[in-house]
C-alpha positions in Angstrom: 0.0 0.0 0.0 1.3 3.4 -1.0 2.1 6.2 1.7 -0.2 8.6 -0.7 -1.9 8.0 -3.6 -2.9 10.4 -6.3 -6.1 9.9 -8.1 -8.9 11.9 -9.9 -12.0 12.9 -7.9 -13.9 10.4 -10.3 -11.3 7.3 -9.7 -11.7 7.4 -6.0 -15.1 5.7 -6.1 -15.6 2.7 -4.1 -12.3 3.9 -2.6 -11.7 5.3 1.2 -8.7 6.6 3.1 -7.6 7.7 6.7 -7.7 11.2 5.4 -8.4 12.7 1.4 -7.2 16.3 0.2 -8.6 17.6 -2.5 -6.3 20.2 -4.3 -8.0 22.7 -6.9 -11.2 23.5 -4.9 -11.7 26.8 -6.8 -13.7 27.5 -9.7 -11.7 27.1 -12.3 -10.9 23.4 -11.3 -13.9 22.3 -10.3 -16.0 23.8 -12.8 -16.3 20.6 -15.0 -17.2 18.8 -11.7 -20.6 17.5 -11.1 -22.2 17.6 -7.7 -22.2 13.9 -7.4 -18.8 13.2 -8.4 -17.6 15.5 -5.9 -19.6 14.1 -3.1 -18.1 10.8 -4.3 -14.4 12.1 -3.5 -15.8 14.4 -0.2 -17.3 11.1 1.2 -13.9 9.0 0.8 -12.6 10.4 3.7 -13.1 8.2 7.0 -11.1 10.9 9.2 -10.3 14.3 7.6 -11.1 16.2 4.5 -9.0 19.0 3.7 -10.1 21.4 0.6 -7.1 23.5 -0.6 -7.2 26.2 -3.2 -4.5 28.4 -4.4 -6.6 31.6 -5.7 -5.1 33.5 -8.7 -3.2 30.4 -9.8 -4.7 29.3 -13.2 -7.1 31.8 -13.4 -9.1 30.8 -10.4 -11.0 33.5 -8.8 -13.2 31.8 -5.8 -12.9 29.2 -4.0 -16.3 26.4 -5.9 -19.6 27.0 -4.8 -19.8 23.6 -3.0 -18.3 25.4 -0.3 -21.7 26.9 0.5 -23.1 23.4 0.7 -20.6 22.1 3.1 -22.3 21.7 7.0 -21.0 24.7 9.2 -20.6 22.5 12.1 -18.3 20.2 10.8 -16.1 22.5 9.3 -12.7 24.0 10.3 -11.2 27.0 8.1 -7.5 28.0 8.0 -5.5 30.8 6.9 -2.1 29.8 5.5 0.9 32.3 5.2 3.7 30.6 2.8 6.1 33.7 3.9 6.1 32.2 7.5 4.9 29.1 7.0 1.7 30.1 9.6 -1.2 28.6 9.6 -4.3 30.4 11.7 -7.8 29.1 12.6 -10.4 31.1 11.7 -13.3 31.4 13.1 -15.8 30.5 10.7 -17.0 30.3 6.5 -17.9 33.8 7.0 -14.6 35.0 8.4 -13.0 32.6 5.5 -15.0 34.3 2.7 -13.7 37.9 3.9 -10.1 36.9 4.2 -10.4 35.5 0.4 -11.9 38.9 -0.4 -9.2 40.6 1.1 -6.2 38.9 -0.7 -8.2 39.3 -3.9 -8.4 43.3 -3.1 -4.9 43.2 -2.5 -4.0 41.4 -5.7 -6.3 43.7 -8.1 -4.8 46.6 -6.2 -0.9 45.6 -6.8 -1.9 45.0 -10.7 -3.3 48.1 -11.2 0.0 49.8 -9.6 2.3 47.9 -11.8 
């Protein structure tokens, strides 16, 4: 058995793992993904799920709307600073969305002073 495994949200059916990360949970990536297949991959996961996006990387703008879907109370949302390799808890989706906003403010205001 493999230490990690790499597979497409599709080819993880009838699969499951300790713990599943799915990378690319924006909508740029995700926008060819169907509601079911994604549930498919979410529900893999036995002990932890973690959803990473990378905003501004290939065009992506927002983390997908599944977010909205996912249950408040059985979520946890960090902040991570690569500069300081820092990770912070927030305090909720809400608090999530407006940091997102906020690095996307700060990115459309350093391209328009370049």
């Amino acid at each position: 058995m493999c230490a990690v495994e790499l597979l497409t949200l599709v080819g993880s059916k009838g699969l499951s793992a300790d713990h599943v990360m799915i990378i690319g949970f924006d909508n740029q990536n995700m926008s060819w993904i169907t509601k079911n297949a994604f549930f498919v991959a979410m529900t893999r996961a036995r002990k932890s799920l973690h959803l990473i996006t990378a905003l501004g990387s290939g065009g992506s703008q927002r983390p997908h709307a599944y977010l909205d879907r996912l249950p408040s109370e059985n979520t946890e949302f960090y902040k991570y600073k690569k500069s300081n390799r820092q990770k912070q808890l927030l305090r909720d989706k809400t608090e999530f969305i407006q940091y997102l906003e906020s690095l996307q403010q700060t990115r459309s205001n350093h391209r328009r002073s370049n």
